[in-house]
KOLDOFI-417678 format. One record per residue (C-alpha): x, y, z; residue in three letters; chain. Coordinates in steps of 0.2 Angstrom, whole numbers. Layout:
<c1: X; c2: Y; c3: Z; zanu: ALA; volum: A>
...
! end
This chain:
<c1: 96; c2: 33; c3: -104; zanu: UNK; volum: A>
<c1: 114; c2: 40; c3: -104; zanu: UNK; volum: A>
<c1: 110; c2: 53; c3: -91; zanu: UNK; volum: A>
<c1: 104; c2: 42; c3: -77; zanu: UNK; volum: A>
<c1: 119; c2: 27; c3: -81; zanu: UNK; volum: A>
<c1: 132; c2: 42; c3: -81; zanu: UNK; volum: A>
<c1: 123; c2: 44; c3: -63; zanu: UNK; volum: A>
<c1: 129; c2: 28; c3: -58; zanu: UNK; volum: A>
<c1: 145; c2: 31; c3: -62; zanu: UNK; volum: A>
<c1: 146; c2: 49; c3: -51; zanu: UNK; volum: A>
<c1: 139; c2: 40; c3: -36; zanu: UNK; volum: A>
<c1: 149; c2: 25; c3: -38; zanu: UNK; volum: A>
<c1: 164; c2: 38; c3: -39; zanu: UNK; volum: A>
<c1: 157; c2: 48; c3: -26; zanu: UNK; volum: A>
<c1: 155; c2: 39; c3: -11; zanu: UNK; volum: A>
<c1: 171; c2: 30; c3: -9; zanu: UNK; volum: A>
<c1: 178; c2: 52; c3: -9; zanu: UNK; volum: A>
<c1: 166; c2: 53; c3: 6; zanu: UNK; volum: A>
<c1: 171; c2: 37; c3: 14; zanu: UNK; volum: A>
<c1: 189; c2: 37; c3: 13; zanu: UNK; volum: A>
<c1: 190; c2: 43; c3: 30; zanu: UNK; volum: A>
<c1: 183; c2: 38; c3: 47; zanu: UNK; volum: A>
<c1: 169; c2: 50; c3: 50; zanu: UNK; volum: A>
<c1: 161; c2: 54; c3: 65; zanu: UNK; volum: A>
<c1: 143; c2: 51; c3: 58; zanu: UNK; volum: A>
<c1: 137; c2: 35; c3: 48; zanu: UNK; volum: A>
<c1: 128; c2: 41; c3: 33; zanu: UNK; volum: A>
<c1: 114; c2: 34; c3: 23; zanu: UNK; volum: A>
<c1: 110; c2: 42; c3: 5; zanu: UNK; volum: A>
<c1: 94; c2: 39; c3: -5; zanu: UNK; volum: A>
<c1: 95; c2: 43; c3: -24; zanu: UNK; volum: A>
<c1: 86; c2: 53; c3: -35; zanu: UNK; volum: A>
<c1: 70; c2: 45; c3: -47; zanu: UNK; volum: A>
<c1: 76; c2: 34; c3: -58; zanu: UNK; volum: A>
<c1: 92; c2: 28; c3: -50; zanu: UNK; volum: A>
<c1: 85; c2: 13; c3: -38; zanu: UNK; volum: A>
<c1: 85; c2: -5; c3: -44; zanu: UNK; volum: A>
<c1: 69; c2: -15; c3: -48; zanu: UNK; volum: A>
<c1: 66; c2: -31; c3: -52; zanu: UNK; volum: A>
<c1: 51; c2: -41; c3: -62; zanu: UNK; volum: A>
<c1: 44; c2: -56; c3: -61; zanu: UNK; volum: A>
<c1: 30; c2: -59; c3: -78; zanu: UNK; volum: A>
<c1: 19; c2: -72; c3: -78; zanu: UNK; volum: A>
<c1: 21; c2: -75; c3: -100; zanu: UNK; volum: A>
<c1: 3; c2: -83; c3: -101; zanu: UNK; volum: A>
<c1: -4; c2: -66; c3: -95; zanu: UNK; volum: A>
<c1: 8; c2: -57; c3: -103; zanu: UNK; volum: A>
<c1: 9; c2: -63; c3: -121; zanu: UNK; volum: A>
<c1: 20; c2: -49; c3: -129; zanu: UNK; volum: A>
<c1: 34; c2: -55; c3: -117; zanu: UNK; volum: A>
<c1: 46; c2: -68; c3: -122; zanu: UNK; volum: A>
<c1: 42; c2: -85; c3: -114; zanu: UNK; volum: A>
<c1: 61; c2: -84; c3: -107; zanu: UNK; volum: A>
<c1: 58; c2: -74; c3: -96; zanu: UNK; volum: A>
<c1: 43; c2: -84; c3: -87; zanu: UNK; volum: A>
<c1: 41; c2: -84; c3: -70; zanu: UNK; volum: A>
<c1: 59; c2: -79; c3: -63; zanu: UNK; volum: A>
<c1: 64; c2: -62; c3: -56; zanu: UNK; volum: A>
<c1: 74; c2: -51; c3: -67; zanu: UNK; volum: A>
<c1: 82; c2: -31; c3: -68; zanu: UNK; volum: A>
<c1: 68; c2: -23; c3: -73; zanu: UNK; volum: A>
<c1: 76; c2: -5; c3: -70; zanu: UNK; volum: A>
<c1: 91; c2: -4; c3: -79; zanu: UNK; volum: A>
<c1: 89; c2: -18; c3: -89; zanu: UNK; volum: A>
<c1: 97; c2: -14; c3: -105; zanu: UNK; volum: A>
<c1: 90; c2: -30; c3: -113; zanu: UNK; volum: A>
<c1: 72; c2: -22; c3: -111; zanu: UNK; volum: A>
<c1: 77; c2: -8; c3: -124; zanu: UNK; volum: A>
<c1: 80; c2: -19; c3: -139; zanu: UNK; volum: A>
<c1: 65; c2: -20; c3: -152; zanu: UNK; volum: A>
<c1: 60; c2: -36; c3: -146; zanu: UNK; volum: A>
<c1: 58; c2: -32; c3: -129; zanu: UNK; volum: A>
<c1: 51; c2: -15; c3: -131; zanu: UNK; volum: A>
<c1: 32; c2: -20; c3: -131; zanu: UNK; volum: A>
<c1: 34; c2: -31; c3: -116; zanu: UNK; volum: A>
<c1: 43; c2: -18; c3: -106; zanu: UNK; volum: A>
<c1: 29; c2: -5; c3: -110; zanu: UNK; volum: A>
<c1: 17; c2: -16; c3: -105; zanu: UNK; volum: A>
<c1: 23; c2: -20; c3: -90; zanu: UNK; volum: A>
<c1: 33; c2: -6; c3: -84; zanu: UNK; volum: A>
<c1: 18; c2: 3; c3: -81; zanu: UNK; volum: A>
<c1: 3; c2: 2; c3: -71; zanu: UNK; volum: A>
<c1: -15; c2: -3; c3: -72; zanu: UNK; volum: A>
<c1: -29; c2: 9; c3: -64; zanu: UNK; volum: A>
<c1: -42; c2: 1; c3: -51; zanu: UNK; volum: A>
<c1: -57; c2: 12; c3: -50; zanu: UNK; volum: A>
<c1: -64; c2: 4; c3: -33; zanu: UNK; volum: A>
<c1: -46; c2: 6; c3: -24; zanu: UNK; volum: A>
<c1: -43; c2: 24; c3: -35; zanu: UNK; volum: A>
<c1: -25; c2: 17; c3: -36; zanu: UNK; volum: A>
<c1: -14; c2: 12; c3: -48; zanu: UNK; volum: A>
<c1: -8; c2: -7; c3: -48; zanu: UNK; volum: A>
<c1: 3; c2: -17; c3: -56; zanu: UNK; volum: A>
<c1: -3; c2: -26; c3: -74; zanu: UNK; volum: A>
<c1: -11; c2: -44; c3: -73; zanu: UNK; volum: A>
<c1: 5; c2: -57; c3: -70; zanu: UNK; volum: A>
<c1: 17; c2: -44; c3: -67; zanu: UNK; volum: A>
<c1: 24; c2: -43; c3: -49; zanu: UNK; volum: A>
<c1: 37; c2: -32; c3: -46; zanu: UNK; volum: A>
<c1: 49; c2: -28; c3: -31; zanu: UNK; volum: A>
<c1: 65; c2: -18; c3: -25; zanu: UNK; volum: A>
<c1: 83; c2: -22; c3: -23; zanu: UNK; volum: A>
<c1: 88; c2: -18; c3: -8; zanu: UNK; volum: A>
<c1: 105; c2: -15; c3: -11; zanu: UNK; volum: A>
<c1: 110; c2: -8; c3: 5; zanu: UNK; volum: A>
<c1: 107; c2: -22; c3: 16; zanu: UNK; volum: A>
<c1: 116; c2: -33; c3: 4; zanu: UNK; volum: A>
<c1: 133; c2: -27; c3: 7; zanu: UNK; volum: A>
<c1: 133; c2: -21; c3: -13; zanu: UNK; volum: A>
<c1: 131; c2: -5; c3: -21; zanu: UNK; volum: A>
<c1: 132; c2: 12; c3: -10; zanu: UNK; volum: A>
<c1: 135; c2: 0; c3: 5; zanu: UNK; volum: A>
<c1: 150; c2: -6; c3: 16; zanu: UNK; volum: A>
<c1: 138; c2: -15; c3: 29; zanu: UNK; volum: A>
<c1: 141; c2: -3; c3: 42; zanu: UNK; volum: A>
<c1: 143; c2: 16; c3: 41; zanu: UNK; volum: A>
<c1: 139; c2: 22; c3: 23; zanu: UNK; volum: A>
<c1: 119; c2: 14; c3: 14; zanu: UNK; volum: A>
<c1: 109; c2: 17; c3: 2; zanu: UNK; volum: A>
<c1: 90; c2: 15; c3: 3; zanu: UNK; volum: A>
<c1: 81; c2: 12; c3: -14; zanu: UNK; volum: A>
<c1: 63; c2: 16; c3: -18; zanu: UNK; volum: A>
<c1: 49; c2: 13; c3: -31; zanu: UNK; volum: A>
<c1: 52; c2: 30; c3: -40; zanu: UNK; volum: A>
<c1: 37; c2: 27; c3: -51; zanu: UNK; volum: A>
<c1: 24; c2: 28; c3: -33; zanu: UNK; volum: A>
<c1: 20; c2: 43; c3: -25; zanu: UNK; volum: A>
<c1: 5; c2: 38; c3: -14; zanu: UNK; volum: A>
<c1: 3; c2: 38; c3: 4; zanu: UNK; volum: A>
<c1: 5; c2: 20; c3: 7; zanu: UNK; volum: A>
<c1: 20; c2: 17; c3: -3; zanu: UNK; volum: A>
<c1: 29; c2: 33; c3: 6; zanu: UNK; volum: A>
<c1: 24; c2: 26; c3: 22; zanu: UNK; volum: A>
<c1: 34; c2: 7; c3: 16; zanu: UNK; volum: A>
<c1: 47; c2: 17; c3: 11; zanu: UNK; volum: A>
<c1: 47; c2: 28; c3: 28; zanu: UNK; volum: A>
<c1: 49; c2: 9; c3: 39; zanu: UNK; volum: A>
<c1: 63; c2: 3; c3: 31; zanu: UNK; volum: A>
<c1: 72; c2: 20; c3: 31; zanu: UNK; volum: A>
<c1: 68; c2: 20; c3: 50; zanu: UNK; volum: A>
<c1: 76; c2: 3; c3: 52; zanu: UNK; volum: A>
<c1: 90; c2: 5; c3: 43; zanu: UNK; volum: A>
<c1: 92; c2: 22; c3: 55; zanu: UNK; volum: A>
<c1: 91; c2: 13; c3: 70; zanu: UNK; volum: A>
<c1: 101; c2: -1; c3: 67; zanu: UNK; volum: A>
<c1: 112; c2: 7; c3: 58; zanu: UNK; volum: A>
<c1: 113; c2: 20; c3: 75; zanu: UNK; volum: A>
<c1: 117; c2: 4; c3: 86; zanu: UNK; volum: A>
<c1: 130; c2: -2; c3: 74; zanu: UNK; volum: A>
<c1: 141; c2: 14; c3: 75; zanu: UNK; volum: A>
<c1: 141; c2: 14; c3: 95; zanu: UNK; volum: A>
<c1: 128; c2: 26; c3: 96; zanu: UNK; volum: A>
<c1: 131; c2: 39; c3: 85; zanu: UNK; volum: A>
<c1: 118; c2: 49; c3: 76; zanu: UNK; volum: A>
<c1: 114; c2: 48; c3: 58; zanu: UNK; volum: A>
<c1: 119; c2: 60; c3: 40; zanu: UNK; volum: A>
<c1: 106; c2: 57; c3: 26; zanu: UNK; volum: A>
<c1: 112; c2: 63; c3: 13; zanu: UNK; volum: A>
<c1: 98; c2: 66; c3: -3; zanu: UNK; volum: A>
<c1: 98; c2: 69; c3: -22; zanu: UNK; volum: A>
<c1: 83; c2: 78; c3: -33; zanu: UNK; volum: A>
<c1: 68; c2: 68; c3: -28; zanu: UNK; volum: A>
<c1: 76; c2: 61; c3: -12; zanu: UNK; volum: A>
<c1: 73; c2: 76; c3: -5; zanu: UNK; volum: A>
<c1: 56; c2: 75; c3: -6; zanu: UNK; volum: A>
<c1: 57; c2: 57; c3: 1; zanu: UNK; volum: A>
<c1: 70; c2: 62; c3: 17; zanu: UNK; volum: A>
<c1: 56; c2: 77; c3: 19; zanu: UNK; volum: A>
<c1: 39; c2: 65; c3: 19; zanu: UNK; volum: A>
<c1: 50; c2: 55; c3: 33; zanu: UNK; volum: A>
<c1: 56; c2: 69; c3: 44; zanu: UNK; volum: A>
<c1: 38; c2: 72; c3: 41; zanu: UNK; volum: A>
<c1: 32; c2: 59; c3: 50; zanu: UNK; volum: A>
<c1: 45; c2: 57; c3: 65; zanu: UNK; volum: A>
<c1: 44; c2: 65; c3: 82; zanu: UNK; volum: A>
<c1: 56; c2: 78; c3: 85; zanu: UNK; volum: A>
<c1: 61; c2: 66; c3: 101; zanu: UNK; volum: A>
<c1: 67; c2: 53; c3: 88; zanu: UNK; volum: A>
<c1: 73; c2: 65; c3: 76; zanu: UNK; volum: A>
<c1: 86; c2: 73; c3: 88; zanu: UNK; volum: A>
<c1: 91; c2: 54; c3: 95; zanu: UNK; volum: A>
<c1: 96; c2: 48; c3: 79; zanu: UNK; volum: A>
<c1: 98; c2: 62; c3: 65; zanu: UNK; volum: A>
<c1: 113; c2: 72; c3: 64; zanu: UNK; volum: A>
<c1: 110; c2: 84; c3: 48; zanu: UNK; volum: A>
<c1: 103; c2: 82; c3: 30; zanu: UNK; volum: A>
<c1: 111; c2: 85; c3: 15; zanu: UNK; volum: A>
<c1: 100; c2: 90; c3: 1; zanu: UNK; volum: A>
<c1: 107; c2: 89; c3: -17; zanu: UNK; volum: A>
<c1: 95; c2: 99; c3: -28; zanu: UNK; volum: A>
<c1: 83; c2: 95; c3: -18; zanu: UNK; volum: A>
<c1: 66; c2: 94; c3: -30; zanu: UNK; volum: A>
<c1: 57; c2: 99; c3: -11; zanu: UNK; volum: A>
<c1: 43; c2: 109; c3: -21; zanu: UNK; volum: A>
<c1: 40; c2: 98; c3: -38; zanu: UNK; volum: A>
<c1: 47; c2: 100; c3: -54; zanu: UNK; volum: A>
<c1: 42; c2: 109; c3: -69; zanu: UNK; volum: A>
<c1: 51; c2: 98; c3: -82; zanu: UNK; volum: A>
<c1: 39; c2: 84; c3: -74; zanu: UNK; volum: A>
<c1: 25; c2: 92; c3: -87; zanu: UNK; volum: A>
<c1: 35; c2: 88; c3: -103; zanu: UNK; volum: A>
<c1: 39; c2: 69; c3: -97; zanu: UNK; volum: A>
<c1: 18; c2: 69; c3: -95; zanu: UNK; volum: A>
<c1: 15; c2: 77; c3: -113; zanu: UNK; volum: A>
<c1: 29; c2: 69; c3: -125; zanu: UNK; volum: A>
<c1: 36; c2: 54; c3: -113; zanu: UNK; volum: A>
<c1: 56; c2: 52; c3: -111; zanu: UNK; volum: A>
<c1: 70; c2: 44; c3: -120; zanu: UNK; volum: A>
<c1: 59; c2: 42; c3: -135; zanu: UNK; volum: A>
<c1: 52; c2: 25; c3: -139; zanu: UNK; volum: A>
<c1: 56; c2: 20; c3: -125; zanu: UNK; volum: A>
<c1: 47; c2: 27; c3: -109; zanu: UNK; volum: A>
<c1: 32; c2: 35; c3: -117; zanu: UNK; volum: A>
<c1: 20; c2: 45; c3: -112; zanu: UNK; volum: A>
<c1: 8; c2: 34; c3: -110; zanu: UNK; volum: A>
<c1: 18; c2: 25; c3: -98; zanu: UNK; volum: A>
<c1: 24; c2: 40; c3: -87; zanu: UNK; volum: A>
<c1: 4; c2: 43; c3: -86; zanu: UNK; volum: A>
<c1: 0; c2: 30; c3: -76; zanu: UNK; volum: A>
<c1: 13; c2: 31; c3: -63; zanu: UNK; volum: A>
<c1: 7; c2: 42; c3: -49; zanu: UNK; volum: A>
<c1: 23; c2: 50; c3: -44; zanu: UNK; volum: A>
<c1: 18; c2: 63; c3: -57; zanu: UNK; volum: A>
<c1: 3; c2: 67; c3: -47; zanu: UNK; volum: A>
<c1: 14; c2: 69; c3: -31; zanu: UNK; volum: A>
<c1: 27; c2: 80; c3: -41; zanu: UNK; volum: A>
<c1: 21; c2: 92; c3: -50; zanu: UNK; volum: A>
<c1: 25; c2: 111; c3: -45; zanu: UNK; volum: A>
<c1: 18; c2: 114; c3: -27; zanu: UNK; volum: A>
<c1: 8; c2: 128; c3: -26; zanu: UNK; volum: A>
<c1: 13; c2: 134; c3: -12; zanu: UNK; volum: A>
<c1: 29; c2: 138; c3: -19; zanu: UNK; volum: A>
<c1: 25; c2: 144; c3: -38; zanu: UNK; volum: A>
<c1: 10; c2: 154; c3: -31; zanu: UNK; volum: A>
<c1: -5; c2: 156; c3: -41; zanu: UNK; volum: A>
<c1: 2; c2: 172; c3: -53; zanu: UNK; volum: A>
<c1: 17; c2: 159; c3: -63; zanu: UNK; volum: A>
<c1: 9; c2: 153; c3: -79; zanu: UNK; volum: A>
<c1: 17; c2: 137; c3: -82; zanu: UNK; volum: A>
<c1: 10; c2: 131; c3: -97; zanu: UNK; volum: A>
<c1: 0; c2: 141; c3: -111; zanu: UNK; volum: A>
<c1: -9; c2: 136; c3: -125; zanu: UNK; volum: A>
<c1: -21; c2: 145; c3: -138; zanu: UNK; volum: A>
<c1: -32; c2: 147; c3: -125; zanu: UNK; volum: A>
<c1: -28; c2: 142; c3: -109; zanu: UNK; volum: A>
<c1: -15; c2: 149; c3: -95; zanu: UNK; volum: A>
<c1: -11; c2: 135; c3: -81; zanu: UNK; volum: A>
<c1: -2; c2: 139; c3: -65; zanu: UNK; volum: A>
<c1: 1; c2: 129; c3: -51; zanu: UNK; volum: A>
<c1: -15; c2: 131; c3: -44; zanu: UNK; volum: A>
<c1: -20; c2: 124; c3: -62; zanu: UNK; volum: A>
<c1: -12; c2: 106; c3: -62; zanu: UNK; volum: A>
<c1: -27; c2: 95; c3: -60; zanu: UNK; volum: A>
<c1: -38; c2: 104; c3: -74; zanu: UNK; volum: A>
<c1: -21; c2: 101; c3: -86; zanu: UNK; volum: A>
<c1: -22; c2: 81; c3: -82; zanu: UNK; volum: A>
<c1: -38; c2: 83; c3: -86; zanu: UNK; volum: A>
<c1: -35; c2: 94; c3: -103; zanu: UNK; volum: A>
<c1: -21; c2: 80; c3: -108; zanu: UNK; volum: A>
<c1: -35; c2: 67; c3: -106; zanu: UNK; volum: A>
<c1: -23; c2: 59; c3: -91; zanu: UNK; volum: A>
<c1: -40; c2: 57; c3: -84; zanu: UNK; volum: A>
<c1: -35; c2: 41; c3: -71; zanu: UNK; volum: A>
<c1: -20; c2: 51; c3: -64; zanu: UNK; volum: A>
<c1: -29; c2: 66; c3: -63; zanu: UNK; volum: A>
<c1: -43; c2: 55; c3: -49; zanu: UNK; volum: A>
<c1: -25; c2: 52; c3: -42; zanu: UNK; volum: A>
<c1: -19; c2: 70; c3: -40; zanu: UNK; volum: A>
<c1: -31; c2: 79; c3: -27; zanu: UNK; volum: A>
<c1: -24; c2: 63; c3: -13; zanu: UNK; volum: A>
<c1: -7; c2: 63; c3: -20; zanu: UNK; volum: A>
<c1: -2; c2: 81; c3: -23; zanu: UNK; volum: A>
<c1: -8; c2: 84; c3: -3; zanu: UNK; volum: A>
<c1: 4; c2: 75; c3: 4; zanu: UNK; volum: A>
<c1: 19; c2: 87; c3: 3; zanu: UNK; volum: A>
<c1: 7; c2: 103; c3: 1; zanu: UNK; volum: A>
<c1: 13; c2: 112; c3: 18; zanu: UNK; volum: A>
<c1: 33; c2: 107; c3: 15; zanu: UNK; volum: A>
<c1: 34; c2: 106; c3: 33; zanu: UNK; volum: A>
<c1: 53; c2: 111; c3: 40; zanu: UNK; volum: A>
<c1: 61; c2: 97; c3: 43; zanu: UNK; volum: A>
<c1: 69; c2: 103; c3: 60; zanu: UNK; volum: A>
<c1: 83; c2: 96; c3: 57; zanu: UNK; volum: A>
<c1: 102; c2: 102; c3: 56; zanu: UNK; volum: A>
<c1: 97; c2: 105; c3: 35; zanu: UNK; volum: A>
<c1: 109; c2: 109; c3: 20; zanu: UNK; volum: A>
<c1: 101; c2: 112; c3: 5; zanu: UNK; volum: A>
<c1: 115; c2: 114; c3: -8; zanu: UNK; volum: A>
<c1: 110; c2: 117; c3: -27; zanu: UNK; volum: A>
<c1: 117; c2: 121; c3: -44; zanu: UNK; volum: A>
<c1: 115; c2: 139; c3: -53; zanu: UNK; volum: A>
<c1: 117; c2: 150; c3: -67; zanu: UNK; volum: A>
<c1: 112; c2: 136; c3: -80; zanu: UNK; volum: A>
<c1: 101; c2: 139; c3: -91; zanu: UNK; volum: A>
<c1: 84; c2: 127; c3: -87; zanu: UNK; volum: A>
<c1: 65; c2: 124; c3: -92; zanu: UNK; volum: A>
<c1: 53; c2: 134; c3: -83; zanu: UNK; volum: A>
<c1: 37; c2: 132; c3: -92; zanu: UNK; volum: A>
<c1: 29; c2: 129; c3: -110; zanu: UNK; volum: A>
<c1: 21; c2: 135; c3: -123; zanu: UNK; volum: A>
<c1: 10; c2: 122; c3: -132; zanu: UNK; volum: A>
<c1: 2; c2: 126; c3: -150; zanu: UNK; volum: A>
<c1: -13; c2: 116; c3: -147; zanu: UNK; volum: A>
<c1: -24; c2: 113; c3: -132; zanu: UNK; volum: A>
<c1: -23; c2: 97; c3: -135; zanu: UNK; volum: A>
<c1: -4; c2: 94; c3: -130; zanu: UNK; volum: A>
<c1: 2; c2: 87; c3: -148; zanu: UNK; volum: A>
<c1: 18; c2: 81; c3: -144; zanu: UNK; volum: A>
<c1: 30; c2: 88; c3: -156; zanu: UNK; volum: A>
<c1: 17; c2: 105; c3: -155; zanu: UNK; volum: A>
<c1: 29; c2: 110; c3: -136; zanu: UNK; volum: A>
<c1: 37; c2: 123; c3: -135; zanu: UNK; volum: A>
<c1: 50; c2: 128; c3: -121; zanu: UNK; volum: A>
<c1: 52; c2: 141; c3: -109; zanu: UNK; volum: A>
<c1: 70; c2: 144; c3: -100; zanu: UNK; volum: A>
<c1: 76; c2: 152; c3: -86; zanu: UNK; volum: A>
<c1: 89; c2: 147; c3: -73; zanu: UNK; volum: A>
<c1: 93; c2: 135; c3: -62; zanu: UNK; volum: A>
<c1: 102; c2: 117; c3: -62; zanu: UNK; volum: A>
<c1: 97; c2: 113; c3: -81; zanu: UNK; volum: A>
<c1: 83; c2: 103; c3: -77; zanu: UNK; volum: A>
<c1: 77; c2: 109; c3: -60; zanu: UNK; volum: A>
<c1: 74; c2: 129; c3: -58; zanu: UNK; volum: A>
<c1: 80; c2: 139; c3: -44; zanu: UNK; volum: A>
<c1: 61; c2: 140; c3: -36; zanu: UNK; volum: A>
<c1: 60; c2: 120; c3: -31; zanu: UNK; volum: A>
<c1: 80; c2: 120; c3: -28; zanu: UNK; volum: A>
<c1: 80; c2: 136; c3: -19; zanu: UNK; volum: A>
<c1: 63; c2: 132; c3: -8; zanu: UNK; volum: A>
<c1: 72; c2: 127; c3: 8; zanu: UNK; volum: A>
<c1: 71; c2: 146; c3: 12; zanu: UNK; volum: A>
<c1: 55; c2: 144; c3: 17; zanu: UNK; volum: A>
<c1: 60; c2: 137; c3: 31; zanu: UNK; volum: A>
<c1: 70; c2: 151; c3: 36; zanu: UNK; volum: A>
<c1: 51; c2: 156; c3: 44; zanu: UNK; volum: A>
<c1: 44; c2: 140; c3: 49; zanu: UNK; volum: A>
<c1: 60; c2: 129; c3: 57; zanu: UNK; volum: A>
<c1: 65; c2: 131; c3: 76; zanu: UNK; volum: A>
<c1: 80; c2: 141; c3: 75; zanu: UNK; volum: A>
<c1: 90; c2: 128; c3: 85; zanu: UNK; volum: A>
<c1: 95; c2: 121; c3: 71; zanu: UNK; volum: A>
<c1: 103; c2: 125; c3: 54; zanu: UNK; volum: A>
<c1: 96; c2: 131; c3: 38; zanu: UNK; volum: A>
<c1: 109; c2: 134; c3: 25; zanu: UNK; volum: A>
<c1: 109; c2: 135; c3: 7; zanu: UNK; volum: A>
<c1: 121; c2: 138; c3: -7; zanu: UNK; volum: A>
<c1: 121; c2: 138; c3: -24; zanu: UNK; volum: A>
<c1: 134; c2: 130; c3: -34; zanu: UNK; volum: A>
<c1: 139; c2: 140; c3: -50; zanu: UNK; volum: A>
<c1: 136; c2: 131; c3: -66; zanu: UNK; volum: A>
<c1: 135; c2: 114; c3: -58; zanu: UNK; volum: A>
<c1: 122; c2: 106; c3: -68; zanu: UNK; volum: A>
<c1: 107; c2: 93; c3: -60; zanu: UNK; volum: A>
<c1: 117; c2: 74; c3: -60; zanu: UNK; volum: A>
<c1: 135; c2: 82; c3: -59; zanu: UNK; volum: A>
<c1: 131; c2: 91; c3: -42; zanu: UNK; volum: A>
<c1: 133; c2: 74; c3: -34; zanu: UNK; volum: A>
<c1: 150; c2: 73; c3: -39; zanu: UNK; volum: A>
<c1: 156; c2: 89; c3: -41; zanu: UNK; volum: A>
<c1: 174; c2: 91; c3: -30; zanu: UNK; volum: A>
<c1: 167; c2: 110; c3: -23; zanu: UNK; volum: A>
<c1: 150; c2: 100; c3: -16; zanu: UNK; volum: A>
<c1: 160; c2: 85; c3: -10; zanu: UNK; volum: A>
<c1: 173; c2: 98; c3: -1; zanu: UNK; volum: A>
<c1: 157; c2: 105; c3: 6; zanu: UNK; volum: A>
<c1: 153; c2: 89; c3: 13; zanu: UNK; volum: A>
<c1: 168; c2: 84; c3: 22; zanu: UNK; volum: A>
<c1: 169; c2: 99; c3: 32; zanu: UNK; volum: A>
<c1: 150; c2: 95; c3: 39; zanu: UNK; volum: A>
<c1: 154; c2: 78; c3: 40; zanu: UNK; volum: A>
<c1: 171; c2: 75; c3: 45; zanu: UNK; volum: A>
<c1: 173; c2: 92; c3: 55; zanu: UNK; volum: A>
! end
């Protein structure tokens, strides 16, 4: 918990750095997972381990600190994550539980001055074509009206850890037309463009202990959409071992199944397409990155059956929680993006994963492409 409300804080420190001066592009920054505001509306009859306060009105659900205490905790399980639907092969919120984002950017609050700097937030538990595709429409409306506000001028988006993948999905889908009309550049902040191996310990022994479990991250499907693309880790990597097993990349839907994650595992095959080519976004692109920390790149588990406390880890380098394969995947483009516009990378030493966004080096970075 204290990792992603120390990211508040960066970004909340960050962006008044970045808008302290008139600059020539507006800018619009999405965060990483985690670090969008959501809110819950439970229906209490439905939802009997919830307290009958909090019947029927909207509320934070993420980050709602009141959630954590003991005798909230069983409700926020229950209703933090999602239900599978065989006949839809989706995943859908729990029986009385409606749930909806903030969006904070059009309401002249956080990351936001209601005209040249926004923030879009997301559902970071999704990961499915149709929820890429809502999220894909607002961004393109805050773009262009944003455009139209500034007189014209072209936009900056500006992305952190897994929005990157969501600024990719969206170039994605636009015409270059549109693309060179009203984008300026991107600036990826460890970018997780290609997945993330420590994704796989969040599926085998949950995060922040009790609170999100495993069991929870299970049914959200953005751990079918990001889990090490195989294009990038190739088929040679072993990722995970047990007694008898080796899982690469390649490998990822027979490990859902071996952790009995059987529902997200019909979910992975649809979900894990999506981003499979890591098309180049042909844009003006800046993927910048941290380095030389030391960071998981695989496990070793003592069972087959992925006992929790049975995992061991496997370091390497990269930005302490992402490895320098996903951050440093941008050079792929260096073969597949029109050369018209620029690809560069840089590595930040010893800058971890949350503190790149803040860093002063990465900032100074930024001003120069923005402001210059």
């Amino acid at each position: 918990m204290t990792r992603y409300l120390l990211f508040f804080l960066t970004i909340i420190i960050y962006i008044p750095k970045i808008s302290s001066i008139d600059s020539k592009s507006p800018i619009i920054f999405i965060p990483g997972s985690f670090c969008s505001l959501l809110e819950v509306r439970i229906n209490t009859t439905l939802q009997p381990s919830c307290p009958i306060s909090l019947h029927n009105r909207w509320i934070i659900l993420w980050l709602n600190l009141r959630f954590f205490e003991p005798e909230f905790l069983t409700c926020f399980h229950n209703i933090f994550k999602f239900i599978y639907n065989s006949s839809l092969n989706s995943f859908e919120n729990p029986s009385g539980v409606e749930t909806r984002i903030i969006y904070n950017s059009i309401n002249d609050s956080f990351l936001n001055d209601g005209i040249n700097i926004h923030s879009l937030p997301y559902d970071f538990r999704r990961g499915t074509n149709k929820t890429l595709l809502s999220f894909n429409n607002n961004l393109k409306q805050l773009i262009e009206l944003t455009y139209i506000k500034n007189m014209n001028k072209s936009i900056y988006l500006i992305s952190h850890s897994t929005g990157g993948s969501m600024i990719l999905f969206f170039l994605s889908q636009q015409s270059q037309l549109w693309k060179d009309q009203y984008i300026h550049g991107w600036i990826s902040l460890s970018g997780n463009i290609a997945g993330e191996i420590d994704n796989i310990q969040n599926l085998i022994q949950g995060s922040l202990s009790p609170i999100l479990t495993r069991d929870i991250f299970q049914t959200w499907d953005f751990f079918a959409w990001r889990l090490p693309e195989p294009m990038i880790y190739g088929s040679e990597r072993i990722i995970i071992k047990t007694p008898t097993k080796n899982y690469t990349s390649y490998d990822m839907l027979n490990f859902l199944r071996d952790l009995n994650a059987n529902e997200l595992s019909l979910i992975y095959p649809q979900a894990s397409s999506i981003l499979a080519s890591l098309p180049a976004p042909n844009v003006n692109t800046y993927c910048f990155y941290g380095v030389n920390i030391s960071t998981p790149i695989g496990y070793i588990s003592k069972s087959d059956q992925f006992i929790s406390n049975q995992l061991e880890t496997i370091y390497g380098w990269g930005d302490g929680e992402q490895d320098d394969t996903t951050n440093m995947s941008c050079q792929l483009w260096k073969k597949t993006m029109d050369i018209k516009y620029k690809l560069i990378l840089k590595g930040f030493d010893r800058v971890n994963h949350l503190a790149l966004v803040g860093n002063d080096y990465v900032i100074e970075e930024i001003d120069q492409i923005i402001f210059s």
